[in-house]
C-alpha angles and dihedrals in degrees: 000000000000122000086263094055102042091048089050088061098042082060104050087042089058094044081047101064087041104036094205131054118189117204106269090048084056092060096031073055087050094042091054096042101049094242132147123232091241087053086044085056099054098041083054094050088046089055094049097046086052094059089245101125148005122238132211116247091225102082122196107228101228102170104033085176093059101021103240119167132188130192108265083225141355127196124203112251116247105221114244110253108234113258121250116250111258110232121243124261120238081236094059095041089052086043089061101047086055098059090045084065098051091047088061102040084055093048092050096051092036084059095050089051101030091080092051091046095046088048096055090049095052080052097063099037089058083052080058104061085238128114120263107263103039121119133164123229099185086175085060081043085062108041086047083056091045091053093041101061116084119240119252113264118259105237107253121277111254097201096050082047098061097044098050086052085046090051092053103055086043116030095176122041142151119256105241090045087052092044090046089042104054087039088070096045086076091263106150086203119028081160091064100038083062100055100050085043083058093045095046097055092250104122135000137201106237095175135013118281091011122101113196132184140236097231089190094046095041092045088048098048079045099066087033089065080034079228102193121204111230107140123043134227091261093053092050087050091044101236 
């Protein structure tokens, strides 16, 4: 278990036995736990997207540099008790009776006439030069050709783009650097980038407040969006 999942845990452990944080518990829970507020928001929007809690619309602006926002309270999630299996009326068990009935009346009369049906087939078919059997479906012609058709390419994502080329100029760097940085590449949600950086396998957080990369991982997805360099770090600063 890496520093990002264990303190994910930690979190949702502590949301747990009190069921509600307010605010300003979530960063005295940062505080205490040496975490950044780009690594809080993260661990929040995890939690969310796990189902574990429930935040509050209203959101508390705690980095207004680098516009980081936080839930002004979450609450853990109660899980919802099974419901009980409503019995049966005497009207619906009588109303399936009734269609089982049915099922087998039809089966019994589909098997006197099927023979008669399946020869006259294998009689036209021989009329047809073909062997007996062989049928055509155009409409399962079709579906195979719609599966069949690959789908056409997304264009590659920009932002991913410029902060794979960023990893792999700086394969350990500090959060908010990396935040601030990518901000000013142009990139609307270095937050979010993050996150799905986090969730791809791309990057950990092995300690609080350091972001490192995978260098295999980031070098293979490279080559996946065929991200081409041509520009360098100092021409997207504008340096």
């Amino acid at each position: 278990m890496d520093e990002y999942e264990k303190l994910l845990k930690e979190l949702e452990e502590e949301v747990k036995a009190k069921q509600s944080m307010s605010w300003e518990e979530l960063l005295s829970w940062g505080e205490e736990h040496d975490v950044g507020l780009v690594t809080l928001s993260l661990l929040l929007e995890e939690l969310k997207r796990k189902g574990v809690v429930e935040a509050s619309p209203e959101l508390e602006l705690v980095d207004e540099h680098l516009e980081i926002s936080i839930p002004r309270r979450i609450t853990a999630k109660r899980p919802k008790a099974p419901a009980a299996p409503k019995p049966k009326t005497v009207r619906e068990k009588r109303q399936k009776g009734a269609r089982e009935q049915h099922g087998a009346l039809l089966k019994y009369l589909m098997g006197e006439e099927g023979e008669e049906v399946k020869e006259g087939k294998r009689e036209e078919e021989r009329s047809l030069g073909r062997p007996p059997g062989e049928i055509e479906h155009p409409e399962s012609v079709t579906a195979v050709a719609e599966v069949e058709t690959p789908p056409p390419q997304a264009p590659a994502d920009k932002d991913l783009a410029i902060a794979l080329q960023y990893l792999r100029r700086y394969w350990s760097v500090g959060e908010l650097r990396f935040v601030a940085d990518l901000k000013s590449l142009g990139v609307n949600d270095p937050g979010g980038l993050l996150r799905r950086l986090i969730s791809e396998g791309l990057v950990t957080l092995a300690e609080p407040g350091v972001v490192n990369a995978k260098k295999e991982e980031v070098e293979k997805r490279v080559k996946e969006l065929n991200v081409i360099s041509t520009k360098s770090l100092a021409d997207l600063f504008g340096f």
